[in-house]
GUMI-485694 format. One record per residue (C-alpha): x, y, z. Coordinates in steps of 0.001 Angstrom, whole numbers. Each point is the difference from the previous one (the first is absolute). Layout:
<sites>
SITE       px       py       pz
SITE        X        Y        Z
...
</sites>
This chain:
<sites>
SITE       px       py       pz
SITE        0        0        0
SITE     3177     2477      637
SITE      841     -749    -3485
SITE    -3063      939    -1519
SITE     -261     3231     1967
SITE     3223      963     -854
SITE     -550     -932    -3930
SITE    -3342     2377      603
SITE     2048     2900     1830
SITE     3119     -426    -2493
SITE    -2593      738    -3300
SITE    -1711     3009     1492
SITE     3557     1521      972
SITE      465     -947    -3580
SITE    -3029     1765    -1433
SITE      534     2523     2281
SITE     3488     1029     -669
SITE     -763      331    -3765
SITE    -3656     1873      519
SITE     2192     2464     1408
SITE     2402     1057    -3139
SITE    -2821     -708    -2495
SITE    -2873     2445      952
SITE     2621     3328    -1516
SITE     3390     -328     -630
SITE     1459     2735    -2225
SITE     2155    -1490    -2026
SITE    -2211    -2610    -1017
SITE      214     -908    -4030
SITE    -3391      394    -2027
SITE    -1062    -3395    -1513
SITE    -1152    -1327    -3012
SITE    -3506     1480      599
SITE     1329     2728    -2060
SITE    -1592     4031     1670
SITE    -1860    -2121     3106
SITE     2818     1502     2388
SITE    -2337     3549     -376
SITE    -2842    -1625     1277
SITE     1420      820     3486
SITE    -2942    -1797     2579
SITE    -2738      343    -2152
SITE      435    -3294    -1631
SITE    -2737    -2851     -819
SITE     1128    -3401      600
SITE    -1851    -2900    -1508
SITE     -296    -3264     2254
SITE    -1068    -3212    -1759
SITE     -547    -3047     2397
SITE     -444    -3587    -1298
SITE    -3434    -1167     2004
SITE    -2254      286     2917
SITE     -302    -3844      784
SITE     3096      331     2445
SITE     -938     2704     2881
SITE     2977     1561      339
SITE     -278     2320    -3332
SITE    -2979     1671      738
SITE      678       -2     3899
SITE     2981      837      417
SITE     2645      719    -3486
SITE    -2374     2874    -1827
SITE     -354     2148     3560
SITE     3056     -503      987
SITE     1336     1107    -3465
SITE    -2000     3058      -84
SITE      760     1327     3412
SITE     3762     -191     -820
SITE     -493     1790    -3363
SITE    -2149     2477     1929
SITE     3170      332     2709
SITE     2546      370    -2809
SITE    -1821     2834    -2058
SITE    -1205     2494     3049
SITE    -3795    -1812    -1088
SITE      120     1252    -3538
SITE     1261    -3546    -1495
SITE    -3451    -1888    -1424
SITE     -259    -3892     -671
SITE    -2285    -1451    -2333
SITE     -933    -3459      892
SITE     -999    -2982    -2208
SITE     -891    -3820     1264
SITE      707    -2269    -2561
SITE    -1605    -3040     1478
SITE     1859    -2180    -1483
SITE     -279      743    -3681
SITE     3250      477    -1772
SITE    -1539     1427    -3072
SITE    -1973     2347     2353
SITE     3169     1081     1631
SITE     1591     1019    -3506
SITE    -3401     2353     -827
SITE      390     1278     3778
SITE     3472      775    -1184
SITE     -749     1742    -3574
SITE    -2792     1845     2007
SITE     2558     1530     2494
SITE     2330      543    -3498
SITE    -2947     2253     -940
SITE     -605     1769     2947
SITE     3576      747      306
SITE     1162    -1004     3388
SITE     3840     1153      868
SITE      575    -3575     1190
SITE    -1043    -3691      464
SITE       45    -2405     2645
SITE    -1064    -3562    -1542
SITE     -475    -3359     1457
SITE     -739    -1801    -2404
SITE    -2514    -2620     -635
SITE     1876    -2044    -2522
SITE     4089     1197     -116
SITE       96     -463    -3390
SITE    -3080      725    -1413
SITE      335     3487     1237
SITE     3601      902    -1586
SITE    -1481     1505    -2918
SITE    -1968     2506     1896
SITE     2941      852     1911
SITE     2166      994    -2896
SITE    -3273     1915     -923
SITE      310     1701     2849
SITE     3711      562     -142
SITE     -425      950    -3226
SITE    -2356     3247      889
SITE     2590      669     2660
SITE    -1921    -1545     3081
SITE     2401    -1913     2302
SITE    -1305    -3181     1323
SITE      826    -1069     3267
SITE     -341    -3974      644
SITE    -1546    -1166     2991
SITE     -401    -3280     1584
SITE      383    -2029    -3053
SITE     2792      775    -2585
SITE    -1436      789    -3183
SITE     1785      244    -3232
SITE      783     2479    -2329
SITE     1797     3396      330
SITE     -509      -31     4017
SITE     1842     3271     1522
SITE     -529    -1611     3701
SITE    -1274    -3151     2038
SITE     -423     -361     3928
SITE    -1461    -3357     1371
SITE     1260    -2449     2240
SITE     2366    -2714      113
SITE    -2513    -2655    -1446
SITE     2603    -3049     -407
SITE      478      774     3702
SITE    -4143      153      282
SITE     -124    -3724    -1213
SITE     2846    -1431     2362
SITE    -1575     2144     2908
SITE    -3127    -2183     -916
SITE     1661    -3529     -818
SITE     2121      489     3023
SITE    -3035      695     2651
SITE    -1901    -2855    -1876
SITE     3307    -2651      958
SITE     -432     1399     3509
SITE    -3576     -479      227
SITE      149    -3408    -1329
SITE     3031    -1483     2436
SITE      -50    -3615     -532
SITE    -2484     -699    -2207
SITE     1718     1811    -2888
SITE     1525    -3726     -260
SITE    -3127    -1713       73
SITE    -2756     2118    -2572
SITE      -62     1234    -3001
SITE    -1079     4200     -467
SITE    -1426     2290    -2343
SITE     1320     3031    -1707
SITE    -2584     2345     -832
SITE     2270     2816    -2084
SITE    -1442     3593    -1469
SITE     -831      651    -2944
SITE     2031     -652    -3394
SITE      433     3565    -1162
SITE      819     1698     3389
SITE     3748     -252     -342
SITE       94      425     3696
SITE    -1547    -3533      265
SITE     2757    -1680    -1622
SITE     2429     1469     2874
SITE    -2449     -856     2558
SITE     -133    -3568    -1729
SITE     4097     -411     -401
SITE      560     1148     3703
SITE    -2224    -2445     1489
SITE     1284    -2549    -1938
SITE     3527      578      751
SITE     -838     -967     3575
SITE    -2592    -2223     -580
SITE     1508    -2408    -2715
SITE     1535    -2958     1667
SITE    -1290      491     3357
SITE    -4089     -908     -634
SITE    -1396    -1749    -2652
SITE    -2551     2341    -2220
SITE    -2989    -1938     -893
SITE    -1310     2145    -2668
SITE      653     3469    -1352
SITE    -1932     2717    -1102
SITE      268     3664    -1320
SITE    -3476     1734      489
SITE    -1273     1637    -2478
SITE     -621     3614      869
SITE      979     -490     3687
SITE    -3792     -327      601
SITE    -1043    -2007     3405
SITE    -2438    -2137    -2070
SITE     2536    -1060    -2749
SITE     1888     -997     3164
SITE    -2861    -1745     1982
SITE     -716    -2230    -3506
SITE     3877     -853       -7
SITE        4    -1068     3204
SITE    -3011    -2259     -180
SITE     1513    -1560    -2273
SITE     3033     -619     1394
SITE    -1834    -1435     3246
SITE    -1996    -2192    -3268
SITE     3819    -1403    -1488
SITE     1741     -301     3031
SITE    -2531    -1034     2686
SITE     -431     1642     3381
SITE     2268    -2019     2268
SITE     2846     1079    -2550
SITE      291     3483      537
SITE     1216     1810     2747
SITE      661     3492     -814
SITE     -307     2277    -2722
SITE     2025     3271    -1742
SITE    -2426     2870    -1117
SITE     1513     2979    -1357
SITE    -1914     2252     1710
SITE    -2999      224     2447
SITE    -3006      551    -2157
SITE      307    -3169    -1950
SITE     1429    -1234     3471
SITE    -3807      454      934
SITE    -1147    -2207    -2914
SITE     2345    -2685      927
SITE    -1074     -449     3532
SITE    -3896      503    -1026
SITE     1062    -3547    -1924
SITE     1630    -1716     2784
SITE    -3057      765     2458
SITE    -2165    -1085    -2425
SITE     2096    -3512     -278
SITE      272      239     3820
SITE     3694      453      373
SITE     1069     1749     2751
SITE     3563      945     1253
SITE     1389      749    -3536
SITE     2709     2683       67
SITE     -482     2608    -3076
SITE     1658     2764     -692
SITE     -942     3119    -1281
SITE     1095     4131    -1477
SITE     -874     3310      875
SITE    -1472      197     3314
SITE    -3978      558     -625
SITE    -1665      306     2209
SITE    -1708    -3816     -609
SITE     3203    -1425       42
SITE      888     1729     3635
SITE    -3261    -1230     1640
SITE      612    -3088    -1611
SITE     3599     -684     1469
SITE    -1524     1428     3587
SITE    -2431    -2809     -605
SITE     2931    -2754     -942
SITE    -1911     -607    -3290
SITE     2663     1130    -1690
SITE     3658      212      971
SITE     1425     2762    -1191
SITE      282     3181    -2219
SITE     2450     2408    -1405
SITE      -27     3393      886
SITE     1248     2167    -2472
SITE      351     3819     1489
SITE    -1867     1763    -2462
SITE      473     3807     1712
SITE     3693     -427    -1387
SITE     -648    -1795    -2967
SITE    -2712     2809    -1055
SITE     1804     3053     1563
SITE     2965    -1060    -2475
SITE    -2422     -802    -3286
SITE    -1339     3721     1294
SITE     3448     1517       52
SITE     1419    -1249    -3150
SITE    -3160     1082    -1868
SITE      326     3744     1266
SITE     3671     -131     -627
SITE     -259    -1294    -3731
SITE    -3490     2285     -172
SITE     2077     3301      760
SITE     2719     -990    -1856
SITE     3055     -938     2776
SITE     2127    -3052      248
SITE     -855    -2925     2007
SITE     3790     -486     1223
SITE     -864      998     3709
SITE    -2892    -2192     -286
SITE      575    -3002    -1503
SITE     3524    -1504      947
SITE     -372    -3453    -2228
SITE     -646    -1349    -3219
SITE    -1606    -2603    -1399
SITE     -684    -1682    -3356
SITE    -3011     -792    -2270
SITE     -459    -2338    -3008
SITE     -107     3427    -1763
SITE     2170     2902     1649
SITE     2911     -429     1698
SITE     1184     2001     3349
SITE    -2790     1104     1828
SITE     -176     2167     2837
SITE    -1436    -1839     2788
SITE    -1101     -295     3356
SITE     -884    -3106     1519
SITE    -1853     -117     3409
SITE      786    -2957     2559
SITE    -2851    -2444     1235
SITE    -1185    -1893     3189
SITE     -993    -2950      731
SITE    -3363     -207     1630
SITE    -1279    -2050     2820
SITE    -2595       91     2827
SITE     3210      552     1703
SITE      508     3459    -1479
SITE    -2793     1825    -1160
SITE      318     2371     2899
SITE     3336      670    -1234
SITE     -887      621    -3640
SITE    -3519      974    -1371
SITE     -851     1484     3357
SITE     3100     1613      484
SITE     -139     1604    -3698
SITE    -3269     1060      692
SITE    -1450    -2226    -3010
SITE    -2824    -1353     2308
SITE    -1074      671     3696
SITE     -864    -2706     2830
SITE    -3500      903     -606
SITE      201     -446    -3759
SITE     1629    -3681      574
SITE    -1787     -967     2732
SITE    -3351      305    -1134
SITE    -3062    -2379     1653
SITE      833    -3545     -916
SITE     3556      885      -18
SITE      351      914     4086
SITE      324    -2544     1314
SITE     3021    -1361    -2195
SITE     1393     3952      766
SITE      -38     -430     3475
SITE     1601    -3330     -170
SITE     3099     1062    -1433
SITE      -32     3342     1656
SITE    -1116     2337    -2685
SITE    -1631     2779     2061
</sites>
Protein backbone atom coordinates (compact mmCIF):
# COMPACT_ATOMS: atom_id res chain seq x y z
CA UNK A 1 0.00 0.00 0.00
CA UNK A 2 3.18 2.48 0.64
CA UNK A 3 4.02 1.73 -2.85
CA UNK A 4 0.96 2.67 -4.37
CA UNK A 5 0.69 5.90 -2.40
CA UNK A 6 3.92 6.86 -3.25
CA UNK A 7 3.37 5.93 -7.18
CA UNK A 8 0.02 8.31 -6.58
CA UNK A 9 2.07 11.21 -4.75
CA UNK A 10 5.19 10.78 -7.24
CA UNK A 11 2.60 11.52 -10.54
CA UNK A 12 0.89 14.53 -9.05
CA UNK A 13 4.44 16.05 -8.08
CA UNK A 14 4.91 15.10 -11.66
CA UNK A 15 1.88 16.87 -13.09
CA UNK A 16 2.41 19.39 -10.81
CA UNK A 17 5.90 20.42 -11.48
CA UNK A 18 5.14 20.75 -15.25
CA UNK A 19 1.48 22.62 -14.73
CA UNK A 20 3.68 25.09 -13.32
CA UNK A 21 6.08 26.14 -16.46
CA UNK A 22 3.26 25.43 -18.95
CA UNK A 23 0.38 27.88 -18.00
CA UNK A 24 3.01 31.21 -19.52
CA UNK A 25 6.39 30.88 -20.15
CA UNK A 26 7.85 33.62 -22.37
CA UNK A 27 10.01 32.12 -24.40
CA UNK A 28 7.80 29.51 -25.41
CA UNK A 29 8.01 28.61 -29.44
CA UNK A 30 4.62 29.00 -31.47
CA UNK A 31 3.56 25.61 -32.99
CA UNK A 32 2.41 24.28 -36.00
CA UNK A 33 -1.10 25.76 -35.40
CA UNK A 34 0.23 28.49 -37.46
CA UNK A 35 -1.36 32.52 -35.79
CA UNK A 36 -3.22 30.40 -32.68
CA UNK A 37 -0.40 31.90 -30.29
CA UNK A 38 -2.74 35.45 -30.67
CA UNK A 39 -5.58 33.82 -29.39
CA UNK A 40 -4.16 34.64 -25.91
CA UNK A 41 -7.10 32.85 -23.33
CA UNK A 42 -9.84 33.19 -25.48
CA UNK A 43 -9.41 29.89 -27.11
CA UNK A 44 -12.15 27.04 -27.93
CA UNK A 45 -11.02 23.64 -27.33
CA UNK A 46 -12.87 20.74 -28.84
CA UNK A 47 -13.16 17.48 -26.58
CA UNK A 48 -14.23 14.27 -28.34
CA UNK A 49 -14.78 11.22 -25.95
CA UNK A 50 -15.22 7.63 -27.24
CA UNK A 51 -18.66 6.47 -25.24
CA UNK A 52 -20.91 6.75 -22.32
CA UNK A 53 -21.21 2.91 -21.54
CA UNK A 54 -18.12 3.24 -19.09
CA UNK A 55 -19.05 5.94 -16.21
CA UNK A 56 -16.08 7.50 -15.87
CA UNK A 57 -16.36 9.82 -19.21
CA UNK A 58 -19.34 11.50 -18.47
CA UNK A 59 -18.66 11.49 -14.57
CA UNK A 60 -15.68 12.33 -14.15
CA UNK A 61 -13.03 13.05 -17.64
CA UNK A 62 -15.40 15.92 -19.47
CA UNK A 63 -15.76 18.07 -15.90
CA UNK A 64 -12.70 17.57 -14.92
CA UNK A 65 -11.37 18.68 -18.38
CA UNK A 66 -13.37 21.73 -18.47
CA UNK A 67 -12.61 23.06 -15.05
CA UNK A 68 -8.85 22.87 -15.87
CA UNK A 69 -9.34 24.66 -19.24
CA UNK A 70 -11.49 27.14 -17.31
CA UNK A 71 -8.32 27.47 -14.60
CA UNK A 72 -5.77 27.84 -17.41
CA UNK A 73 -7.59 30.67 -19.47
CA UNK A 74 -8.80 33.17 -16.42
CA UNK A 75 -12.59 31.35 -17.51
CA UNK A 76 -12.47 32.61 -21.04
CA UNK A 77 -11.21 29.06 -22.54
CA UNK A 78 -14.66 27.17 -23.96
CA UNK A 79 -14.92 23.28 -24.63
CA UNK A 80 -17.21 21.83 -26.97
CA UNK A 81 -18.14 18.37 -26.08
CA UNK A 82 -19.14 15.39 -28.28
CA UNK A 83 -20.03 11.57 -27.02
CA UNK A 84 -19.32 9.30 -29.58
CA UNK A 85 -20.93 6.26 -28.10
CA UNK A 86 -19.07 4.08 -29.59
CA UNK A 87 -19.35 4.82 -33.27
CA UNK A 88 -16.10 5.30 -35.04
CA UNK A 89 -17.64 6.73 -38.11
CA UNK A 90 -19.61 9.07 -35.76
CA UNK A 91 -16.44 10.15 -34.13
CA UNK A 92 -14.85 11.17 -37.63
CA UNK A 93 -18.25 13.53 -38.46
CA UNK A 94 -17.86 14.80 -34.68
CA UNK A 95 -14.39 15.58 -35.87
CA UNK A 96 -15.14 17.32 -39.44
CA UNK A 97 -17.93 19.17 -37.43
CA UNK A 98 -15.37 20.70 -34.94
CA UNK A 99 -13.04 21.24 -38.44
CA UNK A 100 -15.99 23.49 -39.38
CA UNK A 101 -16.59 25.26 -36.43
CA UNK A 102 -13.02 26.01 -36.12
CA UNK A 103 -11.86 25.00 -32.74
CA UNK A 104 -8.02 26.16 -31.87
CA UNK A 105 -7.44 22.58 -30.68
CA UNK A 106 -8.48 18.89 -30.21
CA UNK A 107 -8.44 16.49 -27.57
CA UNK A 108 -9.50 12.92 -29.11
CA UNK A 109 -9.98 9.56 -27.65
CA UNK A 110 -10.72 7.76 -30.06
CA UNK A 111 -13.23 5.14 -30.69
CA UNK A 112 -11.35 3.10 -33.21
CA UNK A 113 -7.27 4.30 -33.33
CA UNK A 114 -7.17 3.83 -36.72
CA UNK A 115 -10.25 4.56 -38.13
CA UNK A 116 -9.91 8.05 -36.90
CA UNK A 117 -6.31 8.95 -38.48
CA UNK A 118 -7.79 10.45 -41.40
CA UNK A 119 -9.76 12.96 -39.50
CA UNK A 120 -6.82 13.81 -37.59
CA UNK A 121 -4.65 14.80 -40.49
CA UNK A 122 -7.93 16.72 -41.41
CA UNK A 123 -7.62 18.42 -38.56
CA UNK A 124 -3.91 18.98 -38.71
CA UNK A 125 -4.33 19.93 -41.93
CA UNK A 126 -6.69 23.18 -41.04
CA UNK A 127 -4.10 23.85 -38.38
CA UNK A 128 -6.02 22.30 -35.30
CA UNK A 129 -3.62 20.39 -33.00
CA UNK A 130 -4.92 17.21 -31.68
CA UNK A 131 -4.10 16.14 -28.41
CA UNK A 132 -4.44 12.17 -27.76
CA UNK A 133 -5.98 11.00 -24.77
CA UNK A 134 -6.38 7.72 -23.19
CA UNK A 135 -6.00 5.69 -26.24
CA UNK A 136 -3.21 6.47 -28.83
CA UNK A 137 -4.65 7.26 -32.01
CA UNK A 138 -2.86 7.50 -35.24
CA UNK A 139 -2.08 9.98 -37.57
CA UNK A 140 -0.28 13.38 -37.24
CA UNK A 141 -0.79 13.34 -33.22
CA UNK A 142 1.05 16.62 -31.70
CA UNK A 143 0.52 15.00 -28.00
CA UNK A 144 -0.75 11.85 -25.96
CA UNK A 145 -1.17 11.49 -22.04
CA UNK A 146 -2.64 8.13 -20.67
CA UNK A 147 -1.38 5.69 -18.42
CA UNK A 148 0.99 2.97 -18.31
CA UNK A 149 -1.52 0.32 -19.76
CA UNK A 150 1.08 -2.73 -20.16
CA UNK A 151 1.56 -1.96 -16.46
CA UNK A 152 -2.58 -1.80 -16.18
CA UNK A 153 -2.71 -5.53 -17.39
CA UNK A 154 0.14 -6.96 -15.03
CA UNK A 155 -1.44 -4.82 -12.12
CA UNK A 156 -4.56 -7.00 -13.04
CA UNK A 157 -2.90 -10.53 -13.86
CA UNK A 158 -0.78 -10.04 -10.84
CA UNK A 159 -3.82 -9.34 -8.18
CA UNK A 160 -5.72 -12.20 -10.06
CA UNK A 161 -2.41 -14.85 -9.10
CA UNK A 162 -2.84 -13.45 -5.59
CA UNK A 163 -6.42 -13.93 -5.37
CA UNK A 164 -6.27 -17.34 -6.69
CA UNK A 165 -3.24 -18.82 -4.26
CA UNK A 166 -3.29 -22.44 -4.79
CA UNK A 167 -5.77 -23.13 -7.00
CA UNK A 168 -4.05 -21.32 -9.89
CA UNK A 169 -2.53 -25.05 -10.15
CA UNK A 170 -5.66 -26.76 -10.07
CA UNK A 171 -8.41 -24.65 -12.64
CA UNK A 172 -8.47 -23.41 -15.65
CA UNK A 173 -9.55 -19.21 -16.11
CA UNK A 174 -10.98 -16.92 -18.46
CA UNK A 175 -9.66 -13.89 -20.16
CA UNK A 176 -12.24 -11.55 -20.99
CA UNK A 177 -9.97 -8.73 -23.08
CA UNK A 178 -11.42 -5.14 -24.55
CA UNK A 179 -12.25 -4.49 -27.49
CA UNK A 180 -10.22 -5.14 -30.89
CA UNK A 181 -9.78 -1.57 -32.05
CA UNK A 182 -8.96 0.13 -28.66
CA UNK A 183 -5.22 -0.13 -29.00
CA UNK A 184 -5.12 0.30 -25.31
CA UNK A 185 -6.67 -3.23 -25.04
CA UNK A 186 -3.91 -4.91 -26.66
CA UNK A 187 -1.48 -3.44 -23.79
CA UNK A 188 -3.93 -4.30 -21.23
CA UNK A 189 -4.07 -7.87 -22.96
CA UNK A 190 0.03 -8.28 -23.36
CA UNK A 191 0.59 -7.13 -19.66
CA UNK A 192 -1.63 -9.58 -18.17
CA UNK A 193 -0.35 -12.13 -20.11
CA UNK A 194 3.18 -11.55 -19.36
CA UNK A 195 2.34 -12.52 -15.78
CA UNK A 196 -0.25 -14.74 -16.36
CA UNK A 197 1.26 -17.15 -19.07
CA UNK A 198 2.79 -20.10 -17.41
CA UNK A 199 1.50 -19.61 -14.05
CA UNK A 200 -2.59 -20.52 -14.68
CA UNK A 201 -3.98 -22.27 -17.34
CA UNK A 202 -6.53 -19.93 -19.56
CA UNK A 203 -9.52 -21.87 -20.45
CA UNK A 204 -10.83 -19.72 -23.12
CA UNK A 205 -10.18 -16.25 -24.47
CA UNK A 206 -12.11 -13.54 -25.57
CA UNK A 207 -11.84 -9.87 -26.89
CA UNK A 208 -15.32 -8.14 -26.40
CA UNK A 209 -16.59 -6.50 -28.88
CA UNK A 210 -17.21 -2.89 -28.01
CA UNK A 211 -16.23 -3.38 -24.33
CA UNK A 212 -20.03 -3.70 -23.72
CA UNK A 213 -21.07 -5.71 -20.32
CA UNK A 214 -23.51 -7.85 -22.39
CA UNK A 215 -20.97 -8.91 -25.14
CA UNK A 216 -19.08 -9.91 -21.97
CA UNK A 217 -21.95 -11.65 -19.99
CA UNK A 218 -22.66 -13.88 -23.50
CA UNK A 219 -18.78 -14.73 -23.51
CA UNK A 220 -18.78 -15.80 -20.30
CA UNK A 221 -21.79 -18.06 -20.48
CA UNK A 222 -20.28 -19.62 -22.75
CA UNK A 223 -17.25 -20.24 -21.36
CA UNK A 224 -19.08 -21.67 -18.11
CA UNK A 225 -21.07 -23.87 -21.38
CA UNK A 226 -17.26 -25.27 -22.87
CA UNK A 227 -15.52 -25.57 -19.84
CA UNK A 228 -18.05 -26.60 -17.15
CA UNK A 229 -18.48 -24.96 -13.77
CA UNK A 230 -16.21 -26.98 -11.50
CA UNK A 231 -13.36 -25.90 -14.05
CA UNK A 232 -13.07 -22.42 -13.52
CA UNK A 233 -11.86 -20.61 -10.77
CA UNK A 234 -11.20 -17.12 -11.58
CA UNK A 235 -11.50 -14.84 -14.31
CA UNK A 236 -9.48 -11.57 -16.05
CA UNK A 237 -11.90 -8.70 -17.16
CA UNK A 238 -10.39 -5.72 -18.52
CA UNK A 239 -12.30 -3.47 -16.81
CA UNK A 240 -15.30 -3.24 -14.36
CA UNK A 241 -18.31 -2.69 -16.52
CA UNK A 242 -18.00 -5.86 -18.47
CA UNK A 243 -16.57 -7.10 -15.00
CA UNK A 244 -20.38 -6.64 -14.07
CA UNK A 245 -21.53 -8.85 -16.98
CA UNK A 246 -19.18 -11.53 -16.05
CA UNK A 247 -20.26 -11.98 -12.52
CA UNK A 248 -24.15 -11.48 -13.55
CA UNK A 249 -23.09 -15.03 -15.47
CA UNK A 250 -21.46 -16.74 -12.69
CA UNK A 251 -24.52 -15.98 -10.23
CA UNK A 252 -26.68 -17.06 -12.66
CA UNK A 253 -24.59 -20.58 -12.93
CA UNK A 254 -24.31 -20.34 -9.11
CA UNK A 255 -20.62 -19.88 -8.74
CA UNK A 256 -19.55 -18.13 -5.99
CA UNK A 257 -15.99 -17.19 -4.74
CA UNK A 258 -14.60 -16.44 -8.27
CA UNK A 259 -11.89 -13.76 -8.20
CA UNK A 260 -12.37 -11.15 -11.28
CA UNK A 261 -10.71 -8.38 -11.97
CA UNK A 262 -11.66 -5.27 -13.25
CA UNK A 263 -10.56 -1.14 -14.73
CA UNK A 264 -11.44 2.17 -13.86
CA UNK A 265 -12.91 2.37 -10.54
CA UNK A 266 -16.89 2.93 -11.17
CA UNK A 267 -18.55 3.24 -8.96
CA UNK A 268 -20.26 -0.58 -9.57
CA UNK A 269 -17.05 -2.00 -9.53
CA UNK A 270 -16.17 -0.28 -5.89
CA UNK A 271 -19.43 -1.51 -4.25
CA UNK A 272 -18.82 -4.59 -5.86
CA UNK A 273 -15.22 -5.28 -4.39
CA UNK A 274 -16.74 -3.85 -0.81
CA UNK A 275 -19.17 -6.66 -1.41
CA UNK A 276 -16.24 -9.41 -2.35
CA UNK A 277 -18.15 -10.02 -5.64
CA UNK A 278 -15.49 -8.89 -7.33
CA UNK A 279 -11.83 -8.68 -6.36
CA UNK A 280 -10.41 -5.92 -7.55
CA UNK A 281 -10.12 -2.73 -9.77
CA UNK A 282 -7.67 -0.33 -11.18
CA UNK A 283 -7.70 3.07 -10.29
CA UNK A 284 -6.45 5.23 -12.76
CA UNK A 285 -6.10 9.05 -11.27
CA UNK A 286 -7.97 10.81 -13.73
CA UNK A 287 -7.50 14.62 -12.02
CA UNK A 288 -3.80 14.20 -13.41
CA UNK A 289 -4.45 12.40 -16.38
CA UNK A 290 -7.16 15.21 -17.43
CA UNK A 291 -5.36 18.26 -15.87
CA UNK A 292 -2.39 17.20 -18.34
CA UNK A 293 -4.82 16.40 -21.63
CA UNK A 294 -6.16 20.12 -20.34
CA UNK A 295 -2.71 21.64 -20.28
CA UNK A 296 -1.29 20.39 -23.43
CA UNK A 297 -4.45 21.47 -25.30
CA UNK A 298 -4.12 25.21 -24.04
CA UNK A 299 -0.45 25.08 -24.66
CA UNK A 300 -0.71 23.79 -28.39
CA UNK A 301 -4.20 26.07 -28.57
CA UNK A 302 -2.12 29.38 -27.81
CA UNK A 303 0.60 28.39 -29.66
CA UNK A 304 3.65 27.45 -26.89
CA UNK A 305 5.78 24.40 -26.64
CA UNK A 306 4.92 21.47 -24.63
CA UNK A 307 8.71 20.99 -23.41
CA UNK A 308 7.85 21.98 -19.70
CA UNK A 309 4.96 19.79 -19.99
CA UNK A 310 5.53 16.79 -21.49
CA UNK A 311 9.06 15.28 -20.54
CA UNK A 312 8.68 11.83 -22.77
CA UNK A 313 8.04 10.48 -25.99
CA UNK A 314 6.43 7.88 -27.39
CA UNK A 315 5.75 6.20 -30.74
CA UNK A 316 2.74 5.41 -33.01
CA UNK A 317 2.28 3.07 -36.02
CA UNK A 318 2.17 6.49 -37.78
CA UNK A 319 4.34 9.40 -36.14
CA UNK A 320 7.25 8.97 -34.44
CA UNK A 321 8.44 10.97 -31.09
CA UNK A 322 5.65 12.07 -29.26
CA UNK A 323 5.47 14.24 -26.42
CA UNK A 324 4.03 12.40 -23.64
CA UNK A 325 2.93 12.11 -20.28
CA UNK A 326 2.05 9.00 -18.76
CA UNK A 327 0.20 8.88 -15.35
CA UNK A 328 0.98 5.93 -12.79
CA UNK A 329 -1.87 3.48 -11.56
CA UNK A 330 -3.05 1.59 -8.37
CA UNK A 331 -4.05 -1.36 -7.64
CA UNK A 332 -7.41 -1.57 -6.01
CA UNK A 333 -8.69 -3.62 -3.19
CA UNK A 334 -11.28 -3.53 -0.36
CA UNK A 335 -8.07 -2.97 1.34
CA UNK A 336 -7.57 0.48 -0.14
CA UNK A 337 -10.36 2.31 -1.30
CA UNK A 338 -10.04 4.68 1.60
CA UNK A 339 -6.71 5.35 0.37
CA UNK A 340 -7.59 5.97 -3.27
CA UNK A 341 -11.11 6.94 -4.64
CA UNK A 342 -11.96 8.43 -1.29
CA UNK A 343 -8.86 10.04 -0.80
CA UNK A 344 -9.00 11.65 -4.50
CA UNK A 345 -12.27 12.71 -3.81
CA UNK A 346 -13.72 10.48 -6.82
CA UNK A 347 -16.54 9.13 -4.51
CA UNK A 348 -17.62 9.80 -0.81
CA UNK A 349 -18.48 7.09 2.02
CA UNK A 350 -21.98 7.99 1.41
CA UNK A 351 -21.78 7.55 -2.35
CA UNK A 352 -20.15 3.87 -1.77
CA UNK A 353 -21.94 2.90 0.96
CA UNK A 354 -25.29 3.21 -0.18
CA UNK A 355 -28.35 0.83 1.48
CA UNK A 356 -27.52 -2.72 0.56
CA UNK A 357 -23.96 -1.83 0.54
CA UNK A 358 -23.61 -0.92 4.63
CA UNK A 359 -23.29 -3.46 5.94
CA UNK A 360 -20.27 -4.82 3.75
CA UNK A 361 -18.87 -0.87 4.51
CA UNK A 362 -18.91 -1.30 7.99
CA UNK A 363 -17.31 -4.63 7.82
CA UNK A 364 -14.21 -3.57 6.39
CA UNK A 365 -14.24 -0.23 8.04
CA UNK A 366 -15.36 2.11 5.36
CA UNK A 367 -16.99 4.89 7.42
Amino acid sequence: MRRAAFAIAAGAMAVSLAACGSAAESGDKKSDSGDSAAKGDNIKVGLLLPENQTARYEKLDKPLIEKKVKELTNNKGEVVYANAKQDASLQNQQVDTMVTNKVDVLIVDAVDSKAIAGSVKKAKDAGIPVVAYDRLAEGPIDAYTSFDNVTVGKTQGEALLEALGDKAKSGQIVMMNGSSTDPNAAMFKEGAHSVLDGKVKIGREYDTKEWKPENANANMEGAISALGKDKIVGVYSANDGMAGGIITALKAAGLKNIPVTGQDAELAGVQRIVTGEQYMSVYKPYPQEADVAAEMAVALAQGKSLDSIAKDKVDSPTAKGIPSVIVPVVSLTKDNINDTVIKDGIYTVQEICTGKYKAACDKIGLK
